[in-house]
N, C-alpha and C positions, 0 to 999 in steps of 0.2 A: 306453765299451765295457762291456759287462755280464757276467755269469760266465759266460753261455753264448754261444757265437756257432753259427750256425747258419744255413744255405741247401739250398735247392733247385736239382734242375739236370734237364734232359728236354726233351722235347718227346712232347705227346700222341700223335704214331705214329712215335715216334723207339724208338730199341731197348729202353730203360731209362727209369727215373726214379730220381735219385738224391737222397738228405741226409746230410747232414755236418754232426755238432754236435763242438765241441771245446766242453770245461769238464767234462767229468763227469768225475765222482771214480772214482777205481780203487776196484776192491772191489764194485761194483753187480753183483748178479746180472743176466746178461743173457741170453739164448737166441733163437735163430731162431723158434722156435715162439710165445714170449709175444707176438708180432706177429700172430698170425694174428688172432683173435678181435675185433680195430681195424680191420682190414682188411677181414675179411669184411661187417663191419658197415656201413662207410664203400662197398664193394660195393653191399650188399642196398638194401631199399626201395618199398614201390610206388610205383611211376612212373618206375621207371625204365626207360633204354632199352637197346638192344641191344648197346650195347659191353660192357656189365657180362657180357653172358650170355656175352662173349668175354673177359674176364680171369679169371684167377686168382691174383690177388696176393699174392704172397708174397717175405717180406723172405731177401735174400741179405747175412749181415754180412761187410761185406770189409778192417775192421779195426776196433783199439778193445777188441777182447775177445779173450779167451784161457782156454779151458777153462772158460766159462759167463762170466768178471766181468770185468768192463772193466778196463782196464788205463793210463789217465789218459791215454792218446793219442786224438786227434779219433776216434770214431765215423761209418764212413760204411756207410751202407745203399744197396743196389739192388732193386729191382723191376723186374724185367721187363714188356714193353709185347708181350703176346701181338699182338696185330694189328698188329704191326709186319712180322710176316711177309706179311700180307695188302697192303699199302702199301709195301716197297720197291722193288717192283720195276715197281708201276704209277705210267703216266704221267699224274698229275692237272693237267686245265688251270687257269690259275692263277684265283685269285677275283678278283672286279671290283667286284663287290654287297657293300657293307657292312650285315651285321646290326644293326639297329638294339639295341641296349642290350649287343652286346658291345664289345669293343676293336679291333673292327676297324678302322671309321675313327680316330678316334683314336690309332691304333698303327699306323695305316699313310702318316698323317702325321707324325710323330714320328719314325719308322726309317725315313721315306724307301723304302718298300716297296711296289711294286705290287701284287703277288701278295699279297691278304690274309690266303691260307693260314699265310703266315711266319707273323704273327700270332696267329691263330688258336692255332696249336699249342702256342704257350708259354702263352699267355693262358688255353687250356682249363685247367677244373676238373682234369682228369687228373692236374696236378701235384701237387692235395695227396694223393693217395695216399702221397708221400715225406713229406709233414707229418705226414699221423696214423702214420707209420712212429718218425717224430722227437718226436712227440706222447707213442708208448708207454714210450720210455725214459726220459722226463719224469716220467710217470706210477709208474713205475718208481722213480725213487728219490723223487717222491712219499710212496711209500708204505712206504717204510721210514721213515717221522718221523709217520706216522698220517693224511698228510693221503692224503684219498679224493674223485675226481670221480665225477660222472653226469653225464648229457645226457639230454633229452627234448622231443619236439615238441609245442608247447603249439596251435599252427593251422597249417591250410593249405586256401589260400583262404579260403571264408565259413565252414569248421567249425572249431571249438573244443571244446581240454579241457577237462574238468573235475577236474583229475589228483588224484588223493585225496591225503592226508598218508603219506608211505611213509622210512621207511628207507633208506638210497642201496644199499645190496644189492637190498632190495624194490624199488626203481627199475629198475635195473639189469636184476632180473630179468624184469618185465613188458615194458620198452623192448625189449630185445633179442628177447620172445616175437613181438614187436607189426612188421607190415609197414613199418608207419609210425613207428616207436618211439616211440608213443602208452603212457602209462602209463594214462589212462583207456579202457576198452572202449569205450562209447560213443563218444566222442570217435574213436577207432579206426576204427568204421565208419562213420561219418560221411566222414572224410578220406579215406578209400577209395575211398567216391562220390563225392567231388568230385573225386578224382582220372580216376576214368572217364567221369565226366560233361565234365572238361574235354580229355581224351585222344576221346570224343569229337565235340567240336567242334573239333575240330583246336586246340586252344591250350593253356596251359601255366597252371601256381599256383605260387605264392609262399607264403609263411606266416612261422610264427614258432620260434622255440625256446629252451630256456632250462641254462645251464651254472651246476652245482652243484658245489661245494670246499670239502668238511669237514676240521676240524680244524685249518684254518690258523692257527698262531699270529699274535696281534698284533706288529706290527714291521714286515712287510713294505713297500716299496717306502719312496718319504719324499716329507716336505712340502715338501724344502729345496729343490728342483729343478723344473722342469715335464716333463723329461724321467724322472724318478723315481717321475711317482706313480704308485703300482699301478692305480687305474683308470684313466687315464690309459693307461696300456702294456695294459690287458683290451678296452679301446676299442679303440684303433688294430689290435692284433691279428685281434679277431674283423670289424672293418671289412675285413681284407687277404684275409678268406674269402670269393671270386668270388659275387657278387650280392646280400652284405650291404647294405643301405641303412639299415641303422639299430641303432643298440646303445643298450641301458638297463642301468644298475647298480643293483639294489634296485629299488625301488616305481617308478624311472627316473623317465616323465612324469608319471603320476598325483600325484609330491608338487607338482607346478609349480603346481597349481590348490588345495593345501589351505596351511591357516595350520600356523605352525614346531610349537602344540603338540600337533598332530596327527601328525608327520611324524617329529621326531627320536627316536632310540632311545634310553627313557629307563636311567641304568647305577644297577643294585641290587649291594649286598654281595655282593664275589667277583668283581666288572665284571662280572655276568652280566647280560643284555639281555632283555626281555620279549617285543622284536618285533625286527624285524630289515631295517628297510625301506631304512638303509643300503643295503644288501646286503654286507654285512663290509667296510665302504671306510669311513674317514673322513681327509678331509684328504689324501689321495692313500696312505694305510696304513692295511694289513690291521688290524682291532682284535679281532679274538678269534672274531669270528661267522663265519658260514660267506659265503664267497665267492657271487654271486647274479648270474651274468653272461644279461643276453635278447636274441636281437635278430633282424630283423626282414628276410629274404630276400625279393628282388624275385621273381616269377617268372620261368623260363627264356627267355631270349628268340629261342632258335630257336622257331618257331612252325611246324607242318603249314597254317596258313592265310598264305597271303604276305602283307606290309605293305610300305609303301611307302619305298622308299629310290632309288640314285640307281647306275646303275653307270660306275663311276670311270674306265675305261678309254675312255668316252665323252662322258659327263657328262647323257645323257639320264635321266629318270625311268624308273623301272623299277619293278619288287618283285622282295620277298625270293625263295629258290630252299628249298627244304626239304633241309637236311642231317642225319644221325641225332643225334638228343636225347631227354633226360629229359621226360615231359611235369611232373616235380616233381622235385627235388632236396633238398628241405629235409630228410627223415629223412637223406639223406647228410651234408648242412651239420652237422648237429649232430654229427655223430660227429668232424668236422675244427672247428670250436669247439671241441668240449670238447678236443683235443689242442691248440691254441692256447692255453687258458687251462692247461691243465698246462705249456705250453713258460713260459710269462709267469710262471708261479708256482714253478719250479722256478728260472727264472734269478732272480728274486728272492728265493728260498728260499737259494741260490747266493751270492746278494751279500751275504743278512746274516750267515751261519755259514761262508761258504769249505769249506777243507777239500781237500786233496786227495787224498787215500782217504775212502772213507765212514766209518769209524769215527773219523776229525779232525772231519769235519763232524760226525757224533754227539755228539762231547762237547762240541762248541763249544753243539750247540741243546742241549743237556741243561745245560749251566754257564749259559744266558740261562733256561732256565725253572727253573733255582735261582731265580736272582735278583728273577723277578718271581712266584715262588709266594707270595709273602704278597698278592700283588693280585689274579692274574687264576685263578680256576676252571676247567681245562682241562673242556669238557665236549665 
C-alpha cells in the first residue's frame, strides 16, 4: 500500500463524479477554486464534442479541509454531471452494438451485461474529470517542495511539433493559449487541420503527448521491488488514461536502435547530467533530472462513419450507430496524464519523507537534502 490511496466513483450521465485520496498531510493549502484552471483545461480542446459545451466543471470539497488546509482526513471531491438532468428521466433503449475499440464487448462479457450502456458509462472518459480533480492536489503539495509539472501535445494524427526549448511556466503558458495545447504555433495549425479534415470525413485522430517534472529530487520510488519502481508506476498510470496505447520514459524507443555510448546519461561534478535521455529514471528511481513521461493515444473510436461489428442481442453483422464524441481527445489526455504523473509522484514523494502535517514532511526532505548536498547540485 502506498502513501496515497485514492479512487474514483460516477458514472458518465450519473449525477456526480466523485475522488477520494487519503494520505495527504494536514497543513496543505487547499481551495475550491485552485481546481478550476485543471478542469477547464481537461474541458477545452479542439475537437472536441458537445458534451463539453454542456458541463461546467467544478470541484465541490466535501471533506479533508477546513478553512483553506487539509486537515489529515481522506479528501473527497464532487463534480457535478450537468447532463445528468437531460438523462434521468429519459427512457434509453438498451445497446446491443458493441463499439469496436471501446470496452464495450469486452465488459459486457465480463459483467454479464446486456445492455452495453452499463458499460459504457463507467468505462467513459467522463471519469477522469475526478482524477485531474485528485491530480490538482497532488500537484498541490508538489509544489511546496519545488517540484513543478507541464503537459504538452507533441502530435495528432500526421502533424507534428516542433516545440522550442521553454521554461515550464513558458510552457504552460503558450499550452494553455494554444486550442490544442501545442507549444509550437506551427505545429498548432497544422493539428487543427487535421482535426477538421478528419471531423470531416466523419472519423476521428489519435496523437501523442509529453508529461514534464522539475525538480524532483533523486530517491524516489526503488529498485528493490517491481512494484516500486517509479517508472514502472509512470507507465502503468498514464496506460489507465482511456485510449493510451503506448508510454516511453526519456528518449523511450529511439535508444532500442542506438549503441549504450550514445544513450546513457553521462554524470559530471555535482551529478549533474549533460543530457537527459533517462528521462530522470534510473533503475526504477528518480536521479535528480527532470521526470520525461510520452505516450501515444489511439484515436477515439466512436466514429460518424459506421464499422463493422456484430449486434449482440442477435448475433447478426451489423455496424456501428453514431453516438456524441470527440473527433480528438488528446489536448484533453494530456491534461489527465499530467495529473497521473503528479498523483505517481506525490505518493512516492509521500513514501520517502512521510509526514503528517506538511511541515513533518518539510523537515524530513530538508534533513535528506542535508545529507546528500556534498553530491547532488539541486538545479
Amino acid at each position: 500500500m502506498g502513501a496515497l490511496r485514492y479512487l474514483t466513483a460516477g458514472e458518465s450521465h450519473g449525477p456526480c463524479e466523485v475522488g477520494i485520496v487519503d494520505g495527504v498531510p494536514a497543513g496543505l493549502p487547499l481551495a475550491e477554486a485552485d481546481f478550476a484552471h485543471d478542469l477547464a483545461q481537461r474541458q477545452a480542446g479542439y475537437g472536441r464534442g458537445a458534451r463539453m459545451q454542456i458541463e461546467r466543471d467544478q470541484v465541490q470539497i466535501l471533506s479533508g479541509v477546513v478553512n483553506g488546509r487539509t486537515i489529515g482526513s481522506p479528501l473527497a471531491l464532487r463534480i457535478d454531471n450537468r447532463d445528468w438532468a437531460n438523462w434521468r428521466d429519459r427512457e434509453v433503449p438498451p445497446w446491443s452494438v458493441p463499439r469496436p475499440g471501446h470496452a464495450d464487448l469486452a465488459g459486457s462479457l465480463k459483467y454479464a451485461q446486456t445492455d452495453l450502456r452499463l458499460i459504457a458509462e463507467r468505462a467513459s472518459a467522463r471519469e477522469t474529470a475526478a482524477r485531474v480533480a485528485l491530480g490538482v492536489g497532488a500537484k498541490r503539495l508538489l509544489s511546496q517542495f519545488g517540484i513543478e509539472t507541464a503537459s504538452h501535445v507533441l502530435s495528432i494524427g500526421g502533424a507534428f511539433a516542433n516545440p522550442p526549448k521553454l521554461t515550464l511556466p513558458q510552457m504552460r503558458k503558450r499550452v494553455d493559449a494554444s486550442p490544442v495545447r501545442c507549444a509550437d504555433p506551427q505545429g498548432d495549425t497544422a493539428m487543427r487541420e487535421a482535426i477538421d479534415e478528419a471531423r470531416t470525413q466523419g472519423d476521428s485522430l489519435g496523437g501523442t503527448f509529453e508529461v514534464i517534472a522539475e525538480g524532483v529530487p533523486p530517491g524516489l520510488g526503488s529498485h528493490v521491488h517491481w512494484d516500486r519502481r517509479l517508472d514502472g508506476l509512470l507507465a502503468q498510470a498514464m496506460m489507465s488514461v482511456p485510449g493510451i496505447k503506448g508510454v516511453e520514459i526519456g528518449a523511450g524507443f529511439v535508444v532500442a536502435s542506438q549503441p549504450g555510448t550514445q544513450v546513457h546519461d553521462e554524470v559530471l561534478p555535482g551529478l549533474t547530467r549533460p543530457t537527459n535521455r533517462a528521462g530522470g529514471t534510473e533503475g526504477g528511481i528518480s536521479n535528480g533530472q527532470p521526470i520525461v513521461v510520452r505516450a501515444a493515444m489511439k484515436p477515439i473510436p466512436t466514429t460518424i462513419t459506421p464499422i463493422r461489428s456484430v449486434d449482440m442481442s442477435t448475433g447478426a453483422a451489423t455496424r456501428t450507430q453514431y453516438q456524441r464524441s470527440d473527433v480528438c481527445a488528446v489536448p484533453a489526455a494530456s491534461v489527465v496524464g499530467e495529473s497521473m504523473v503528479a498523483l505517481v509522484l506525490a505518493n512516492a514523494f509521500l513514501e520517502k519523507f512521510g509526514g503528517d502535517h506538511i511541515e513533518e514532511t518539510r523537515r524530513n526532505y530538508e534533513g535528506y537534502l542535508a545529507s546528500i548536498d556534498k553530491w547532488w547540485t539541486k538545479t
